[in-house]
C-alpha positions as CSV (number, residue, x, y, z in Angstrom):
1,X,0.0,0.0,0.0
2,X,1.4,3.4,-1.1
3,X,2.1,6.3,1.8
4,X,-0.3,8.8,2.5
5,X,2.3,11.1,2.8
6,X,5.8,11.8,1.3
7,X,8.2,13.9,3.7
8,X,11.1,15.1,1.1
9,X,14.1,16.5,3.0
10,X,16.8,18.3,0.3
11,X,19.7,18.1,1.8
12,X,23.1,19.9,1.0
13,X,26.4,20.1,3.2
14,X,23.8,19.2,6.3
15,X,26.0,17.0,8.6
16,X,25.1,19.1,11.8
17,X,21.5,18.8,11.9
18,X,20.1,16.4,9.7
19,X,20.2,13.4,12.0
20,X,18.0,15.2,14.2
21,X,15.5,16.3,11.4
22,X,15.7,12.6,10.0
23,X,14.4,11.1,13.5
24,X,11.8,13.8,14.0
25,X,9.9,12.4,10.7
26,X,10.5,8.8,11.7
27,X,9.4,9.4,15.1
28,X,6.1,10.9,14.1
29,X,2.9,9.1,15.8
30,X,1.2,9.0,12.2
31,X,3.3,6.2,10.6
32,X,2.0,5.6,7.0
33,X,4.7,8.0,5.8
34,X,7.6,7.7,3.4
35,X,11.0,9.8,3.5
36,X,12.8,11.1,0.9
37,X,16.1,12.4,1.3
38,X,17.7,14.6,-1.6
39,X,21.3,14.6,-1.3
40,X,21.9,17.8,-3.5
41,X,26.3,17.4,-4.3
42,X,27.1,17.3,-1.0
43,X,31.0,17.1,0.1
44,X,30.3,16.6,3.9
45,X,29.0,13.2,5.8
46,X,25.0,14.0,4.9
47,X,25.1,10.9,2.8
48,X,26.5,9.2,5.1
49,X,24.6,10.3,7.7
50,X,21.6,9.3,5.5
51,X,22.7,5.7,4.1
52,X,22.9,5.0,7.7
53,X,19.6,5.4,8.7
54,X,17.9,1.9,9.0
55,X,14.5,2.0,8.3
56,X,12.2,0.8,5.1
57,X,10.2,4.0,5.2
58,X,13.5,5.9,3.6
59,X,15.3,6.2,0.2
60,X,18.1,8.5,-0.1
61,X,19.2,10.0,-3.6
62,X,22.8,11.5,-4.6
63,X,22.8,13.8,-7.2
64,X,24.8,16.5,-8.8
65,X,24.1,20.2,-7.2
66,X,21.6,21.5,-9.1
67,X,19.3,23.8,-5.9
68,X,17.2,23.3,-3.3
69,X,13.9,24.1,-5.7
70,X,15.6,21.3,-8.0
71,X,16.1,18.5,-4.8
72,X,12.3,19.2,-4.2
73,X,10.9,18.5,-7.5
74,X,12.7,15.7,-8.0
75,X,11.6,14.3,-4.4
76,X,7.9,15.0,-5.8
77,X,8.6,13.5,-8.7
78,X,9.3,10.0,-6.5
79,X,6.9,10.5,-4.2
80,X,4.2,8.0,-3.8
81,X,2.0,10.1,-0.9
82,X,-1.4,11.8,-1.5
83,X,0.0,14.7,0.1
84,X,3.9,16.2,0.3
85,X,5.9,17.8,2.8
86,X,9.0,19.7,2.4
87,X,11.4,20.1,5.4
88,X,14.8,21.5,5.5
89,X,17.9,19.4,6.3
90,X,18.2,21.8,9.8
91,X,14.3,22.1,11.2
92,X,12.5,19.4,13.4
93,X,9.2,18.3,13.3
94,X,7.0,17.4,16.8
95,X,5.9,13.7,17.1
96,X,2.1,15.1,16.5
97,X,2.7,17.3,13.2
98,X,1.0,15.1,11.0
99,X,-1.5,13.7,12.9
100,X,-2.6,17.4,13.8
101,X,-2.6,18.7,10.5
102,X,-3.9,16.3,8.2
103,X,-7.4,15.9,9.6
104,X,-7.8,19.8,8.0
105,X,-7.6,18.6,4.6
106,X,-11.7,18.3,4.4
107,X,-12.1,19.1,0.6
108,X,-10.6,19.6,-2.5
109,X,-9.8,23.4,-2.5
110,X,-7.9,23.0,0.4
111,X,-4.7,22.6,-1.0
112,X,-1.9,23.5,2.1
113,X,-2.1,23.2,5.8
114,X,0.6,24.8,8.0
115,X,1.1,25.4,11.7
116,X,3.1,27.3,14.5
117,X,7.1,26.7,14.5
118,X,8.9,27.5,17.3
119,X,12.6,29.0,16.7
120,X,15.4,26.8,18.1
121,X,19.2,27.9,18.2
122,X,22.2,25.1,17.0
123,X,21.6,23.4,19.6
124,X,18.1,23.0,19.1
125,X,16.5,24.9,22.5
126,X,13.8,27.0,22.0
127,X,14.6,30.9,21.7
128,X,11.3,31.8,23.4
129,X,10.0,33.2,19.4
130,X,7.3,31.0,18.1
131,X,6.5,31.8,14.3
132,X,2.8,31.6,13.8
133,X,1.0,32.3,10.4
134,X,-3.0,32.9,8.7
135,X,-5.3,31.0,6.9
136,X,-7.9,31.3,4.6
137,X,-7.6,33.1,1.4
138,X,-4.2,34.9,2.1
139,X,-2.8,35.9,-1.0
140,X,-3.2,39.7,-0.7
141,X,-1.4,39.5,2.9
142,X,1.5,37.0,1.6
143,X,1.5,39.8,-1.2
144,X,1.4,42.3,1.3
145,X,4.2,41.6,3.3
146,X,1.3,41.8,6.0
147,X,3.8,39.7,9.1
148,X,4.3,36.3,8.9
149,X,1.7,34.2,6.7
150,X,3.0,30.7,6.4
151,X,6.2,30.6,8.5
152,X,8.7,28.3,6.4
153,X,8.7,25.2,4.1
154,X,9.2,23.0,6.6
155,X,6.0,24.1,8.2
156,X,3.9,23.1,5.3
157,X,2.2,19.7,4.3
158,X,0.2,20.1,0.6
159,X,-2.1,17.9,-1.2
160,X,0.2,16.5,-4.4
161,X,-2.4,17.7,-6.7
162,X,-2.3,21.4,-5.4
163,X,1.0,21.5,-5.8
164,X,1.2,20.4,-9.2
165,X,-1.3,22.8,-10.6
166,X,0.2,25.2,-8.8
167,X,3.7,24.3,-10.8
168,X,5.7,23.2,-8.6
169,X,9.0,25.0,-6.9
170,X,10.9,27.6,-9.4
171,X,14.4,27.0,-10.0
172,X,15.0,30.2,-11.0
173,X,15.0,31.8,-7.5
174,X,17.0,30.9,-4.8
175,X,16.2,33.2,-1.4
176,X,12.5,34.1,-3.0
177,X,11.5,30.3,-3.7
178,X,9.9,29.5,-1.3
179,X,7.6,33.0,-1.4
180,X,6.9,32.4,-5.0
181,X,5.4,28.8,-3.9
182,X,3.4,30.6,-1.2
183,X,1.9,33.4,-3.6
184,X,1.0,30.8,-6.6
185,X,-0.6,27.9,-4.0
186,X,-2.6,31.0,-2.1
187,X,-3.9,32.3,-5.5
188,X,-5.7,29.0,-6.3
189,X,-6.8,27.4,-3.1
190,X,-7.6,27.7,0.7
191,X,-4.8,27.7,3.3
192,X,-5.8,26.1,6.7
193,X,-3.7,26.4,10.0
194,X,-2.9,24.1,13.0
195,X,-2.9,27.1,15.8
196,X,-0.2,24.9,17.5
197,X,3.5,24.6,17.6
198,X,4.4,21.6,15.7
199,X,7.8,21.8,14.8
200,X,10.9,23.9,14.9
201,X,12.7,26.5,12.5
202,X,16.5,26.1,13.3
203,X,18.6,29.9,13.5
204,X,22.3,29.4,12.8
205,X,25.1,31.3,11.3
206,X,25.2,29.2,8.0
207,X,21.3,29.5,7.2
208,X,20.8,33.1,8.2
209,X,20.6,35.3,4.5
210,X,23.7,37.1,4.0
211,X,23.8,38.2,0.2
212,X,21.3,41.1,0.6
213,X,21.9,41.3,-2.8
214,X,20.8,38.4,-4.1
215,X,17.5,39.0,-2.2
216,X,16.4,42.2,-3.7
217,X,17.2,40.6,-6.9
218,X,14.9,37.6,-6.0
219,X,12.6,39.1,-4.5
220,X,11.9,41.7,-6.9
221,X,11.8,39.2,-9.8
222,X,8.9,37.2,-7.7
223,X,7.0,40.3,-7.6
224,X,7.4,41.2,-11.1
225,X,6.1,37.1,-12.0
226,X,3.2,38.0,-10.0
227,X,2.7,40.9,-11.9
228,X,2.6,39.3,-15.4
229,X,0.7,36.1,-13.5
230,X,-2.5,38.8,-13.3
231,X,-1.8,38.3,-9.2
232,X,-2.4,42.2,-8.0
233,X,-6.2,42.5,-8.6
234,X,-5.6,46.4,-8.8
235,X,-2.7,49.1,-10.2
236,X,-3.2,50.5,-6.4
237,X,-3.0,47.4,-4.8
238,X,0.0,46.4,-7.0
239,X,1.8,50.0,-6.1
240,X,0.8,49.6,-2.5
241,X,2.5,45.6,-2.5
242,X,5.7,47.2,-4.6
243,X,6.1,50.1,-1.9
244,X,5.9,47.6,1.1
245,X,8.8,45.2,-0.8
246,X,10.9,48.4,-1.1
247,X,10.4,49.0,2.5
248,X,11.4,46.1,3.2
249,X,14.9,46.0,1.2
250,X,15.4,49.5,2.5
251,X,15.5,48.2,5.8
252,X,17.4,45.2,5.0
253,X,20.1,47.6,3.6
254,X,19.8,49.9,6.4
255,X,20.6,47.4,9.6
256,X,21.8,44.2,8.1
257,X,23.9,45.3,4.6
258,X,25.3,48.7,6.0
259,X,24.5,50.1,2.9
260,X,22.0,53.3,4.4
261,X,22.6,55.0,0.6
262,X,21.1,51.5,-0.7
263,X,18.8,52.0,2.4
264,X,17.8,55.3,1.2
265,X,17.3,54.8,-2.1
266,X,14.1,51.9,-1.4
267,X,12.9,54.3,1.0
268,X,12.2,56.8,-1.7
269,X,11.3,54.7,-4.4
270,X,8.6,53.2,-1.7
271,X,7.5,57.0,-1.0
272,X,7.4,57.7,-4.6
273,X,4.9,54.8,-6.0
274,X,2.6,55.0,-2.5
275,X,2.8,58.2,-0.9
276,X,1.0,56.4,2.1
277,X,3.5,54.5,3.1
278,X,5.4,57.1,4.9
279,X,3.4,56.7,7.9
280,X,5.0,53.1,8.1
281,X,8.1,54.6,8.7
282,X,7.8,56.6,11.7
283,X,5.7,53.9,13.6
């Protein structure tokens, strides 16, 4: 009998963690799961790590670096389950995760369920910041920039089908992927939410975004596919979700690049195509 569900973990240079992440799927209390490990050109001990691991439930696959968007297609491509979930090689899921969350699948337009991940350190204790999320029909919040909407991949189970008429992970971004997934599942079906923590989002030097760079570039380019995808229901909304990305990249300039010219610059441009915004900074 095939899975009901196909955990697919890509996996590249993740010797520190993915032990841990590997047991927290195996250890779940809903059993009728498979595992699929992605081993994306690693030149650590993750495949070892992974061949290791003794348990019929897992198959572990070596290939040439090629992206984490890439490892996740591929895993989908070998999955067996009704439903997919995609968890990085450093996060942990709780014991109840999918027994919580799958019960929310009631229909057909239902296409992802998510819920509440606490933040762990490299050690994996708890940081006392719980990520938390919405539901419903959130595209013009994800769009928005409107807080935290779905809080990571790893949080996320989704019904195969959704996420092949939604078409899959982009390869083409790298720090914006995992937005344009969000923004392209939310415009055609209903997000649900398990108001529980259920798992954990790991914060460690190697994972944290450095290359502010290649996020504005990303990030922008996501925004601009949404554009031409017919995704901003109005030229105001569309100015209104432009100006609240420039905010954001001014900011990420401003305290984490040290680039407050760079800073500067999104602050005006945001300013310039919404005129509202302004209030935004000074509260």
């Amino acid at each position: 009998m095939d899975p009901l569900v196909s955990v697919i973990i890509p996996a590249y240079n993740a010797e520190k963690f993915i032990g841990e992440t590997i047991l927290s799927i195996l250890n779940q209390s809903f059993k009728e799961l498979e595992l699929i490990i992605v081993d994306d050109g690693s030149t650590d001990q993750t495949l070892r790590i992974c061949n290791e691991i003794v348990d019929k439930r897992v198959q572990v696959y070596h290939r040439t670096n090629s992206g984490v968007s890439n490892s996740r297609n591929f895993g989908a491509e070998k999955a067996k389950g009704t439903y997919l979930a995609f968890v990085d090689a450093d996060d942990i899921w709780h014991p109840m995760k999918l027994e919580r969350s799958l019960p929310l699948f009631t229909g057909e337009h239902v296409g992802l369920v998510h819920s509440y991940m606490e933040v762990i350190d490299s050690t994996g204790t708890p940081t006392g910041d719980v990520l938390k999320g919405k539901e419903g029909n959130i595209l013009e919040s994800i769009l928005l920039w409107d807080g935290c909407n779905i809080p990571s991949p790893s949080s996320i189970i989704v019904r195969k089908e959704s996420y092949e008429v939604s078409g899959k992970f982009d390869p083409q971004f790298s720090t914006a992927a995992d937005q344009d997934f969000f923004i392209r599942i939310a415009s055609k079906f209903t997000i649900k939410m398990v108001p529980e923590v259920l798992g954990g989002y790991r914060m460690h030097e190697e994972n944290m975004h450095k290359n502010i760079a290649n996020m504005e570039d990303d990030h922008l380019r996501v925004y601009l596919k949404a554009k031409e995808n017919g995704m901003f229901t109005t030229k105001s909304f569309e100015r209104k979700c432009f100006a609240q990305l420039y905010k954001i990249l001014a900011g990420s300039w401003w305290h984490d690049g040290g680039k407050k010219l760079k800073g500067l610059k999104f602050v005006f441009k945001s300013i310039l195509i919404y005129p509202p915004i302004v209030r935004k900074y000074f509260t």
